[in-house]
TITINU-641894 format. One line per 4 residues: their letters; for each residue x negated, y negated, z of N, C-alpha, C. Coordinates in steps of 0.1 Angstrom, whole numbers, plus 2048, in hexadecimal, padded with zeros to 3 digits. Layout:
BEGIN
A = X Y Z X Y Z X Y Z  ...
This chain:
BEGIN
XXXX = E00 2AB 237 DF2 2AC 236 DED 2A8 228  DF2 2AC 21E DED 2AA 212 DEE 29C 20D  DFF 297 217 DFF 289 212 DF7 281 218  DF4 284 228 DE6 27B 229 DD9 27F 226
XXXX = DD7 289 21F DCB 289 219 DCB 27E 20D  DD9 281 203 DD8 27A 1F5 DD4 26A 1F9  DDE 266 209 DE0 251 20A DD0 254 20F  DCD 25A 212 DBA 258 213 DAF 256 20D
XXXX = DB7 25E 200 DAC 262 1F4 DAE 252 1EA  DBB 24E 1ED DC0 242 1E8 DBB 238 1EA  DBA 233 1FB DB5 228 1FE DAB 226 201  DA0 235 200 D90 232 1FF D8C 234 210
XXXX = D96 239 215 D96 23E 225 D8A 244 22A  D84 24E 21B D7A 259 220 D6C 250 227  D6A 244 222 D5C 23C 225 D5F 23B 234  D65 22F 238 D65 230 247 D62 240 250
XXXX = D6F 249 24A D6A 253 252 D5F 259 256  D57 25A 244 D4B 25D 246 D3E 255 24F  D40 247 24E D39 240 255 D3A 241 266  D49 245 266 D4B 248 276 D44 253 27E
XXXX = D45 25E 279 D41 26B 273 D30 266 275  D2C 25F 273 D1E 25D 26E D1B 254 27C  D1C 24B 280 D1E 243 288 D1F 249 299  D28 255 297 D27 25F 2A2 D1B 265 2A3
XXXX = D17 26A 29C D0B 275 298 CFF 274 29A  CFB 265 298 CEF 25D 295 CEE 25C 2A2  CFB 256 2A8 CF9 250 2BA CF9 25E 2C3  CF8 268 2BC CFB 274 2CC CED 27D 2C1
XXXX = CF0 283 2B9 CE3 289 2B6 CDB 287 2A7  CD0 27C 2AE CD0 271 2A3 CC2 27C 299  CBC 284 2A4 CB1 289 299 CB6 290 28B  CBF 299 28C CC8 2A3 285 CCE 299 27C
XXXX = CD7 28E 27D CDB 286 275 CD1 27F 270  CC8 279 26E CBD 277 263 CB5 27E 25F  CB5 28A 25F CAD 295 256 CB8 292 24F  CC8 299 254 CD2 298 249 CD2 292 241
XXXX = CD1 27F 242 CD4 276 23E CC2 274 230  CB8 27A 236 CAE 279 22D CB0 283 224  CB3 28F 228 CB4 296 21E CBF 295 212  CCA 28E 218 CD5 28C 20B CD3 27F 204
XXXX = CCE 274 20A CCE 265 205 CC9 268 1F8  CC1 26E 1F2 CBB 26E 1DF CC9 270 1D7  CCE 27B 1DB CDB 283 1D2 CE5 27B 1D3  CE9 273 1E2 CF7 270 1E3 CF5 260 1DA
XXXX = CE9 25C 1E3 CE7 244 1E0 CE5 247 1D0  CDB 250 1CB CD6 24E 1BF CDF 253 1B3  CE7 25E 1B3 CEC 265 1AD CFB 265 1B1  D03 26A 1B7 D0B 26E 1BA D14 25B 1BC
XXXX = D10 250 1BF D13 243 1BC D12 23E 1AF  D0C 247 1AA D0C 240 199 D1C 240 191  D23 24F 193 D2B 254 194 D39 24B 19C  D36 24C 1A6 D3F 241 1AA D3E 22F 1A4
XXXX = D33 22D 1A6 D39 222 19D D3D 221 191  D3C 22A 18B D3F 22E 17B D4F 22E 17E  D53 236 184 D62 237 188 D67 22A 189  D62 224 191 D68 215 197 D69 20B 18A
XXXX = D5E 209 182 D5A 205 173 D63 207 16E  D67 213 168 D75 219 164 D80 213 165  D87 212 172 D8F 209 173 D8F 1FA 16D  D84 1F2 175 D84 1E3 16D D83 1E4 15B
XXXX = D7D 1EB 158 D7A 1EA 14C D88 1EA 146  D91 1FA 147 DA1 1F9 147 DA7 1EF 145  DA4 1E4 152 DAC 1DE 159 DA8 1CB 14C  D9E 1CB 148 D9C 1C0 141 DA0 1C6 133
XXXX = DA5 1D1 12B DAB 1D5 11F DB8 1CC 11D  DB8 1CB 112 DC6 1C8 10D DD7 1CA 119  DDC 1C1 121 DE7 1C9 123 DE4 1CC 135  DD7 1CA 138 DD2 1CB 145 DCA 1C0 14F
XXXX = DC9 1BC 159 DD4 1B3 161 DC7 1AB 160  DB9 1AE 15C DAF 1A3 15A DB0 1A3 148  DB6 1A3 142 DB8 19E 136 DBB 18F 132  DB7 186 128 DAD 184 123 D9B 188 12B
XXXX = D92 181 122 D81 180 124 D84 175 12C  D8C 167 12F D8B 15F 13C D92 163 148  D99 16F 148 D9E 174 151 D96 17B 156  D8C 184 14E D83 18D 153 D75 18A 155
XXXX = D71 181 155 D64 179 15B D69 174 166  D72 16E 16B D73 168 177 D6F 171 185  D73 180 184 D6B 183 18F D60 187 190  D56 186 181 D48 185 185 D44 179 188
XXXX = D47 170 184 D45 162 189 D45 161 194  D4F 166 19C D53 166 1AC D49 16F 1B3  D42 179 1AD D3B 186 1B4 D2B 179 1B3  D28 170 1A9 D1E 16B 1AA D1C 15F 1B4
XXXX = D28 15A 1AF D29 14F 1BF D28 157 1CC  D2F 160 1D2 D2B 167 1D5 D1F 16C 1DF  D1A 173 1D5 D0E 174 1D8 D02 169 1D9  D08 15F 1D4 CFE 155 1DA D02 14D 1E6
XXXX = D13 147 1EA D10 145 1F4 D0F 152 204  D09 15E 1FF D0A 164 20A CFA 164 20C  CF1 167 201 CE5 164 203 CE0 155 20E  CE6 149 204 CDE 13A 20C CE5 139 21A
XXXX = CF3 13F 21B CF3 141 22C CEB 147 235  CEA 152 22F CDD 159 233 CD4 154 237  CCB 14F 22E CC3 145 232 CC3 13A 238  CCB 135 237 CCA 12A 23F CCC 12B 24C
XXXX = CD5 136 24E CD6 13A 25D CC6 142 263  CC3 149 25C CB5 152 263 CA6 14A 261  CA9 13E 257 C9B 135 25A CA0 128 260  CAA 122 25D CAD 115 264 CB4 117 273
XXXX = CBF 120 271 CC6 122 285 CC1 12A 28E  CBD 13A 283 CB6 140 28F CA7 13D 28E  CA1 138 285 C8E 134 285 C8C 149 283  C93 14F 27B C87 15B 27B C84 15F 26B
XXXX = C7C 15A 268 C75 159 25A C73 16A 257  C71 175 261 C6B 17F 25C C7A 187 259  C84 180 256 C92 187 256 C91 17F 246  C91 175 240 C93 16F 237 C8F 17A 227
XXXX = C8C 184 22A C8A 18C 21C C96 194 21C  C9E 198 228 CAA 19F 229 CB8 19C 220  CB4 18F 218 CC4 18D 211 CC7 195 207  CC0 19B 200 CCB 1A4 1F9 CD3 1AC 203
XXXX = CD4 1B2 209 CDD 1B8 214 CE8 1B3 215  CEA 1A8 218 CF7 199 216 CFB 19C 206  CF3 19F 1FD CFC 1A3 1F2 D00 1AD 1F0  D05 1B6 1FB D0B 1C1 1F8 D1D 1C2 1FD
XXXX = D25 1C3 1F8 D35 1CB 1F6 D3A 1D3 1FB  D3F 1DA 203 D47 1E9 204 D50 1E7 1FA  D4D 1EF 1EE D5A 1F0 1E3 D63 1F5 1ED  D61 200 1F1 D70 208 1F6 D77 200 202
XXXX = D6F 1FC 20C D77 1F1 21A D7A 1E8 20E  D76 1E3 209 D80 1D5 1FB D8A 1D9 1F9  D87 1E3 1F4 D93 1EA 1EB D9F 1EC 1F2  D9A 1F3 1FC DA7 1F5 206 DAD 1EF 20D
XXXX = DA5 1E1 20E DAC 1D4 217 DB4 1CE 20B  DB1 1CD 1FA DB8 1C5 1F1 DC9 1D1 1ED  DC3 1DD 1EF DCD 1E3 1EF DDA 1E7 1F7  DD5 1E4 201 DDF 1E4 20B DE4 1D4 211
XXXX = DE1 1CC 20B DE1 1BB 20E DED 1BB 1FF  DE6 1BC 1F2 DEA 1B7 1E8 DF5 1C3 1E3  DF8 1CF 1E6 E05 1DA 1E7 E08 1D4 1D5  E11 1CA 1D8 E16 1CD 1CA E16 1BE 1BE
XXXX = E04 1BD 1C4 DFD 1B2 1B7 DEF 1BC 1B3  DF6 1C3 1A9 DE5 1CA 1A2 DDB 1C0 19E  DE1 1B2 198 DD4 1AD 197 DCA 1A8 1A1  DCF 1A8 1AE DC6 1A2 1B9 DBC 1AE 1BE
XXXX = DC5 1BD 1B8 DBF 1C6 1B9 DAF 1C6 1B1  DB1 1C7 1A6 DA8 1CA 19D D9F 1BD 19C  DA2 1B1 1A1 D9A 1A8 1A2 D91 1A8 1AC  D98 1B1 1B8 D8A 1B2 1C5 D81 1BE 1BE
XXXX = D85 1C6 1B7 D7F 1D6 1AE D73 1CF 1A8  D79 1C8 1A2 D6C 1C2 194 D63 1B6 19D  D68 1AD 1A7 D60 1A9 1AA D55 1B1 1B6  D5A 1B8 1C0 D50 1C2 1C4 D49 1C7 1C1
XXXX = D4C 1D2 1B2 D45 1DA 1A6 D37 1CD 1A1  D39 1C1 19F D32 1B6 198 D25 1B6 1A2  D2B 1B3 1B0 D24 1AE 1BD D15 1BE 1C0  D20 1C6 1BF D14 1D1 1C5 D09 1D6 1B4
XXXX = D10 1D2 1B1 D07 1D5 1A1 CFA 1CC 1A1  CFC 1BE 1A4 CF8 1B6 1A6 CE9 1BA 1B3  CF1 1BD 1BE CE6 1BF 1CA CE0 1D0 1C9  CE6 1D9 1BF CDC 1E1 1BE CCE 1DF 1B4
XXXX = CD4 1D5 1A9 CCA 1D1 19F CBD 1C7 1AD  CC2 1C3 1B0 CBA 1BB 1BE CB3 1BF 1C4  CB6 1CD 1CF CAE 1D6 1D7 CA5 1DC 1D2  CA9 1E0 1C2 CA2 1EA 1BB C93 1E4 1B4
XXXX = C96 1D8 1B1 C8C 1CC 1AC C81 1C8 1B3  C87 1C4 1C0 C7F 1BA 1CA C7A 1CB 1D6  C7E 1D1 1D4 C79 1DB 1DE C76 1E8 1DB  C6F 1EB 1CC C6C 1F9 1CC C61 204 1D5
XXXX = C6B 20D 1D6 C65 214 1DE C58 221 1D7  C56 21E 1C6 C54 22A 1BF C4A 222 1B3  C41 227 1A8 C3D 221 1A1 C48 224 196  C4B 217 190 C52 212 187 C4D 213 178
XXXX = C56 212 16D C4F 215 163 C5C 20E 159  C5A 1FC 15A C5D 1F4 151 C67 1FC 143  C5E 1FE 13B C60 204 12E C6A 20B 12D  C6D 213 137 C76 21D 137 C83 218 136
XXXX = C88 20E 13C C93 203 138 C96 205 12D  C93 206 124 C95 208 114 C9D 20F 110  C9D 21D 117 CA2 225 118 CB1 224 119  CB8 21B 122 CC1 219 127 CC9 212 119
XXXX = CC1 209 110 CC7 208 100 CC9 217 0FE  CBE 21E 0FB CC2 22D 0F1 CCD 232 0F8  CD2 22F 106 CDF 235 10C CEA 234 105  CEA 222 106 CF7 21F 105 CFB 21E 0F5
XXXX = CEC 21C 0EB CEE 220 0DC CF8 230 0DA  CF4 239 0E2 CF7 245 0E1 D01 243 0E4  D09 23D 0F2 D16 23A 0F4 D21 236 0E6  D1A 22D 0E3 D27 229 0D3 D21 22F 0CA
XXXX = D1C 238 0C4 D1A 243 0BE D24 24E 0C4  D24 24F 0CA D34 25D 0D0 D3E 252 0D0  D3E 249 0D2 D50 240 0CE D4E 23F 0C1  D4A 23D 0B7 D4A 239 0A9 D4A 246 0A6
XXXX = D47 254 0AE D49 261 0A4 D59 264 0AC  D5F 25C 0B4 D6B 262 0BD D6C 26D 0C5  D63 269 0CD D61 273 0D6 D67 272 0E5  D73 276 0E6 D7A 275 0EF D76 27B 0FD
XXXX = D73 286 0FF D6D 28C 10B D65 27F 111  D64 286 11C D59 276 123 D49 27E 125  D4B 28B 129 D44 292 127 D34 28F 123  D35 292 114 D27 28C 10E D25 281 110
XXXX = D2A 274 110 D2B 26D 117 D1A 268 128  D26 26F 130 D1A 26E 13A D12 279 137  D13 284 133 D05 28C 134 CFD 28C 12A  CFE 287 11F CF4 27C 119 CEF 273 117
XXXX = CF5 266 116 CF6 259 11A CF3 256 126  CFC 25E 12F CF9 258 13B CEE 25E 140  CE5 26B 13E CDA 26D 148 CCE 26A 142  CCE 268 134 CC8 25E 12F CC4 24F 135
XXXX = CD2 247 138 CD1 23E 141 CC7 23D 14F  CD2 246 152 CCB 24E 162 CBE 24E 164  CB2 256 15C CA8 256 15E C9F 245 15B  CAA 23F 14D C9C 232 14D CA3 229 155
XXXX = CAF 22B 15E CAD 21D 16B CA2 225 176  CA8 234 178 C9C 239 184 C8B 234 17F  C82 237 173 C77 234 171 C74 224 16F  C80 222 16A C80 20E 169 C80 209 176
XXXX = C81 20B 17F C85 205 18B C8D 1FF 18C  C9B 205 188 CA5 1FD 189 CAF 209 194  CB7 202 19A CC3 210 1A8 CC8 215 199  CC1 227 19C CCA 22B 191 CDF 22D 195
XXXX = CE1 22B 19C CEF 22A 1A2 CF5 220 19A  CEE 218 194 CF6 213 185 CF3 217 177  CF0 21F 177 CEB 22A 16C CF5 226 163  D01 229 161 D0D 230 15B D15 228 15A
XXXX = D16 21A 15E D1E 20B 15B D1D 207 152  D0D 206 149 D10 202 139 D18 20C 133  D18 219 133 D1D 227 132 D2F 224 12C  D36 221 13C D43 222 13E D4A 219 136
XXXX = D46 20B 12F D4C 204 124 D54 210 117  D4B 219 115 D4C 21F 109 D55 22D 107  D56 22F 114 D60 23A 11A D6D 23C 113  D7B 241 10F D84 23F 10D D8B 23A 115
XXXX = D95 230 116 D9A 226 121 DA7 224 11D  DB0 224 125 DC0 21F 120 DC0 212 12B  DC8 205 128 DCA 1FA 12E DCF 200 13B  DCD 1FE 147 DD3 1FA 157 DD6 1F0 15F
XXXX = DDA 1F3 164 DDD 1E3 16F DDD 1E9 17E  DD7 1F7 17D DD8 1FC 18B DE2 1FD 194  DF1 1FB 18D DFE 1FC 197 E03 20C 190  E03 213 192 E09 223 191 E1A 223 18A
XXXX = E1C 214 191 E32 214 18E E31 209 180  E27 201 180 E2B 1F8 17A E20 1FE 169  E16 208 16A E0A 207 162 E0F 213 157  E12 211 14B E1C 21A 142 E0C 223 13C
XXXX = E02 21D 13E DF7 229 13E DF5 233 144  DFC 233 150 DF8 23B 15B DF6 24C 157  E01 250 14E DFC 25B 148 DF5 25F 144  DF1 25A 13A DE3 257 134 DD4 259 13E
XXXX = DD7 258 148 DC8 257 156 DCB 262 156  DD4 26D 159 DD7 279 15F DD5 284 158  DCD 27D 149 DC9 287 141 DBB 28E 147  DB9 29C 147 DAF 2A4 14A DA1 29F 145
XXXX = DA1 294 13B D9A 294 12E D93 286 135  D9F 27D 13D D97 26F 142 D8A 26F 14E  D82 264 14A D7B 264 157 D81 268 165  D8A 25E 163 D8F 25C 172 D97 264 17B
XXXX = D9C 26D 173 DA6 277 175 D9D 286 179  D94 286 172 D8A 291 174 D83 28E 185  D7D 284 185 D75 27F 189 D78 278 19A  D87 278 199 D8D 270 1AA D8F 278 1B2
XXXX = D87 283 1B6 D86 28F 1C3 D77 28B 1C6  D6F 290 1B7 D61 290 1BC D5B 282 1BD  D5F 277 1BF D5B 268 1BD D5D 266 1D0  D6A 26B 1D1 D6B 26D 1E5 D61 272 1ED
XXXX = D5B 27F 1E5 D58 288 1EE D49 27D 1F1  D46 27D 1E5 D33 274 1E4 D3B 265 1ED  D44 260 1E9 D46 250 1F5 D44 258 205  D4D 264 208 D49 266 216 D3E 269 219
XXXX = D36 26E 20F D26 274 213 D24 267 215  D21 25B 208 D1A 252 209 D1C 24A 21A  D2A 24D 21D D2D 244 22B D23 24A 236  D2A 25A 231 D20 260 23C D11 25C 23D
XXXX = D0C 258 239 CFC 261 232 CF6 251 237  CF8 247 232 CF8 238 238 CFB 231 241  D0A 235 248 D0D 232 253 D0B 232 263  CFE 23E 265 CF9 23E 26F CF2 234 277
XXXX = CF8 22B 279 CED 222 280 CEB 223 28F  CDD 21F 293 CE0 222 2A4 CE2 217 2A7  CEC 216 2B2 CF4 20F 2B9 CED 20B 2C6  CE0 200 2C2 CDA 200 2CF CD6 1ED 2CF
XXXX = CDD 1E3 2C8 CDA 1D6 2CA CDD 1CA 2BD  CDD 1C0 2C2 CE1 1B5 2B5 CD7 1AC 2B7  CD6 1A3 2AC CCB 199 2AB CCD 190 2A1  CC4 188 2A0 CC9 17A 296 CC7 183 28A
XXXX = CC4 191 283 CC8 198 27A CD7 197 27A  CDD 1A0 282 CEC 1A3 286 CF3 195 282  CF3 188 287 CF9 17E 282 CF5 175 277  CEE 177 26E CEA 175 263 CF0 17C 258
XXXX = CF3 187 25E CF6 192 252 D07 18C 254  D0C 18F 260 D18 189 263 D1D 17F 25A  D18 174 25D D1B 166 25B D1B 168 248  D12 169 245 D12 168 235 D17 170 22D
XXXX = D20 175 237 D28 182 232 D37 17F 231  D3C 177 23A D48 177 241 D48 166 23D  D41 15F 23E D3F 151 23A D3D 149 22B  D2E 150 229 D25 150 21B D2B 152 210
XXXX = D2E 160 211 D33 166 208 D43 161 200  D4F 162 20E D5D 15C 207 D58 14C 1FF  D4E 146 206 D4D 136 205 D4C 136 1F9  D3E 13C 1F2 D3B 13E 1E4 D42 142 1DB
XXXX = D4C 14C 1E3 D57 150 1D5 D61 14C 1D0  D65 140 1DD D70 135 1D6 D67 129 1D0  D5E 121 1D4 D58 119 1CE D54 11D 1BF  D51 12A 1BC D50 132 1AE D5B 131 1A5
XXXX = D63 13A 1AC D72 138 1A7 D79 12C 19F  D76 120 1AC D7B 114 1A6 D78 10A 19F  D64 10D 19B D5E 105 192 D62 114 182  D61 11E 185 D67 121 17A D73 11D 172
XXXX = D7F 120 17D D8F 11A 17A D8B 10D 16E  D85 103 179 D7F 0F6 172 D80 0F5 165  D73 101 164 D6C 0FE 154 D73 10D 14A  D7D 112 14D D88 116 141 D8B 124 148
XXXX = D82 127 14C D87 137 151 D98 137 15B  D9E 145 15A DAC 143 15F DAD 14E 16A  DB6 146 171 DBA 152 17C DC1 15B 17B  DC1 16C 180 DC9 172 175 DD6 172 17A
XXXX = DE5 174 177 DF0 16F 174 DF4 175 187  DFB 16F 18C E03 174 198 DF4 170 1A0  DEB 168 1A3 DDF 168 1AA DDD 158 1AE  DDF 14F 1B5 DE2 144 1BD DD5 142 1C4
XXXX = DD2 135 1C7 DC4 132 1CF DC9 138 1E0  DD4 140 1E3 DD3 144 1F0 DCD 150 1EC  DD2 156 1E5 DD1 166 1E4 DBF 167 1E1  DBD 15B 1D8 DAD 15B 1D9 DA5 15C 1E2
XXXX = DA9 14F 1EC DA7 150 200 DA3 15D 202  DAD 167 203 DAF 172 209 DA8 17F 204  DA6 17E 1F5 D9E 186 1EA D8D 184 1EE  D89 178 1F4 D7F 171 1F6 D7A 179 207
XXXX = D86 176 20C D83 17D 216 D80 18E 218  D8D 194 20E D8A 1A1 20D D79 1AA 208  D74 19E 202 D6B 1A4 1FC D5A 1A0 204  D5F 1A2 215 D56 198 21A D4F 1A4 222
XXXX = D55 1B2 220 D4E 1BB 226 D3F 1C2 222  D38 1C0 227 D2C 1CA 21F D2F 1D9 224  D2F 1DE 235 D31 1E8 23B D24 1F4 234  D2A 1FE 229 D22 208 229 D14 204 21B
XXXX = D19 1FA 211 D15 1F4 207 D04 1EB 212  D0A 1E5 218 D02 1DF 224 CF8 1E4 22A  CFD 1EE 22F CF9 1FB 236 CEA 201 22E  CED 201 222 CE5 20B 216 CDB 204 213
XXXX = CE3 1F4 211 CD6 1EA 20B CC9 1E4 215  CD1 1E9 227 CCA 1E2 22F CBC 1EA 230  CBF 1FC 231 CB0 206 22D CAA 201 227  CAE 1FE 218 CA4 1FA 20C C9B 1EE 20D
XXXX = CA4 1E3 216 C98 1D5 219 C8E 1DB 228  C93 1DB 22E C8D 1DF 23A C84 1EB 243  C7C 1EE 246 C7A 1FA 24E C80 201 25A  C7F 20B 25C C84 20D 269 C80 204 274
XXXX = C85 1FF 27A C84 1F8 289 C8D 1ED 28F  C88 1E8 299 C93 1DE 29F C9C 1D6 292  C95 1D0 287 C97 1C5 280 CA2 1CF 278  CA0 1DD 274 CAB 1E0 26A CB7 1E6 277
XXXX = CB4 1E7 280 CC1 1EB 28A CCA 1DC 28C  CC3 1D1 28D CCA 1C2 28F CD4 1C5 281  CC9 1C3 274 CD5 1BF 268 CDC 1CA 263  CE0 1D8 268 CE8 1E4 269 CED 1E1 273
XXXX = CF2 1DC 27E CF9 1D7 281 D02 1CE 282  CFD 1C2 279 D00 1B8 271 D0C 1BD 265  D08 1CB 260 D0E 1CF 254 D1D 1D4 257  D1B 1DA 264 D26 1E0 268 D30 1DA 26F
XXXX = D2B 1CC 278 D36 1C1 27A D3B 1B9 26E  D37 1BF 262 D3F 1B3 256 D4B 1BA 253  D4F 1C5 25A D5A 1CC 258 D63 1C3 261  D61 1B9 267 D66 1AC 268 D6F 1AB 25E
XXXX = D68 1A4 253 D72 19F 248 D7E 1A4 241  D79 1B0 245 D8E 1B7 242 D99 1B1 249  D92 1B1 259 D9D 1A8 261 DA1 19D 25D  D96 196 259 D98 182 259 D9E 184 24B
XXXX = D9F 18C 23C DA7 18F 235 DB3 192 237  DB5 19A 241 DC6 1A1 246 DCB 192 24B  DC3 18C 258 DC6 17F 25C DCB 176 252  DC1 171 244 DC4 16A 240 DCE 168 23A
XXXX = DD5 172 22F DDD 178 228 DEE 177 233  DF0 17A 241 DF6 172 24D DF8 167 248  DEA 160 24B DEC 152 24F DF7 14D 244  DEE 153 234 DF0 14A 22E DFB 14F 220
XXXX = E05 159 22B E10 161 223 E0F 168 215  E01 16E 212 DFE 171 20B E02 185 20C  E05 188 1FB E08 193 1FE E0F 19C 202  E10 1A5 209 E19 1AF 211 E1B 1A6 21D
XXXX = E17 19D 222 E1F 18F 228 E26 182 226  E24 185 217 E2F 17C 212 E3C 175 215  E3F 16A 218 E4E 16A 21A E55 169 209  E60 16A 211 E6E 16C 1FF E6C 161 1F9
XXX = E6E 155 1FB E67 147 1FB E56 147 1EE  E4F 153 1F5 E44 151 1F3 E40 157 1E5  E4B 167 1E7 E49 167 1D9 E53 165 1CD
């Protein structure tokens, strides 16, 4: 039991469940499940995600240090590059599918939704695909972390729900000033850290109008950090994480519990029809999206940036593909454009068949002997 709790806690298991869990609930007793779901969405989307992505942050940041597997600065730009292509070819599919194929113009403000990720379904598809290439790992990490950073700055912009108060952005300097003010006094704890810096932050993205769920990303640069590469056998830091004192180490129980809320709490969709939403969302998810991330990739490669070491234009393919799921990321962004009604049940539907792209990644990775299907030959 314990060991399949820990391979759970590992491979980010708890989201699906929760979304399953949610998915049940919504369809048999849907009233009770959205009081639930209203009453927790402030604490868990707003707060309790900030936190999680701070965690995830953690890692990449690690992972581009000295000694860690996006090391150099052209190693570690490439998967933002890729999170921007990206997100642009998942948007103009978008479009072009719901004004030119399907003709429905009143779906055409829906693309940020298309810019959204499942860090954890990524993660778990690069992790159990790429077993024993950390960099292919941490390359789907930083480019998903890029991608949803990106589409909450988006939702939060183009769709506030609250009066906003510009100014308060400023704020978010006096954060991260205060942040290298505790590194330049050596301040190891992470502690003061986020609960001054960071709720500082906190409040001027909440009044700025910005998703405070990226509160704590300028934050996490300044943290104490030892180099990783995210392989446990191969990462001679690994001790160093297991310190009581690290983010990450504190912080990898309660980062699960808020991903299964989050699955839960979003994942309810009612299960009652599809529409040229549903294949829009599809298509530029599973299409849009991989397209943009190799064409990115490879006008970067071009112009100096490097691929990081043991990473091939197949494993790209398949990285491209892994990172094609929106699912609960999808799920979250499709509330924020939409209202309740037919049109957000179409592209919540939409969100939940891009859990597609795990397969056409497991597929691809097959096809194209990538990974834990490698042949001897291959590697």
């Amino acid at each position: 039991m314990i060991r399949a709790l820990r391979f759970a806690v590992d491979h980010y298991l708890v989201v699906p469940f929760g979304v399953a869990i949610g998915l049940v609930w919504a369809n048999t007793w849907s009233e009770s499940y959205f009081r639930m779901s209203q009453a927790g969405s402030f604490a868990i989307n707003n707060i309790g995600m900030a936190f999680v992505l701070a965690y995830l942050m953690q890692e990449a940041v690690e992972a581009m240090l000295p000694g860690g597997t996006l090391h150099p600065w052209r190693r570690a730009m490439l998967p933002i590059v890729a999170a921007a292509g990206g997100l642009i070819g998942s948007a103009v599919v978008y479009q072009v599918y719901v004004i030119s194929l399907a003709d429905e113009p009143v779906l055409a403000v829906g693309w940020p939704i298309v810019c959204a990720v499942d860090i954890a379904l990524s993660f778990l598809v690069a992790k159990s695909i790429f077993r024993h290439n950390p960099a292919a790992v941490t390359f789907v990490l930083m480019l998903t972390i890029a991608t949803d950073a990106a589409g909450l700055w988006l939702i939060s912009r183009r769709y506030p729900s609250r009066d906003v108060y510009p100014l308060a952005l400023t704020f978010v300097i006096a954060a991260i000033a205060g942040a290298i003010w505790l590194r330049r006094a050596h301040v190891r704890s992470f502690w003061p850290y986020l609960l001054i810096a960071g709720t500082v932050s906190w409040w001027a993205c909440f009044w700025g109008g910005v998703h405070p769920a990226l509160a704590l990303l300028p934050i996490v640069p300044f943290l104490q950090h030892s180099a990783r590469k995210l392989d446990p056998v191969a990462d001679h830091a690994h001790g160093r994480h297991q310190s009581g004192g690290h983010f990450e180490y504190v912080f990898r129980y309660p980062v699960q519990v808020v991903m299964f809320l989050f699955g839960l709490l979003n994942g309810g969709v009612l299960v009652r029809g599809f529409g040229a939403g549903t294949w829009a969302v599809l298509t530029a998810a599973v299409v849009g999206r991989p397209l943009g991330i190799l064409i990115a990739v490879g006008l970067a490669v071009l112009a100096g940036l490097q691929l990081p070491h043991r990473l091939g234009w197949r494993d790209m393919v398949v990285i491209a593909m892994a990172a094609s799921s929106g699912f609960t990321f999808a799920l979250f962004f499709s509330t924020a454009v939409f209202p309740v009604g037919p049109t957000l049940i179409q592209v919540e539907m939409g969100a939940l068949a891009t859990v597609a792209g795990a397969l056409l990644a497991a597929a691809a990775a097959r096809l194209l002997h990538v990974g834990r299907f490698a042949t001897s030959e291959a590697r």
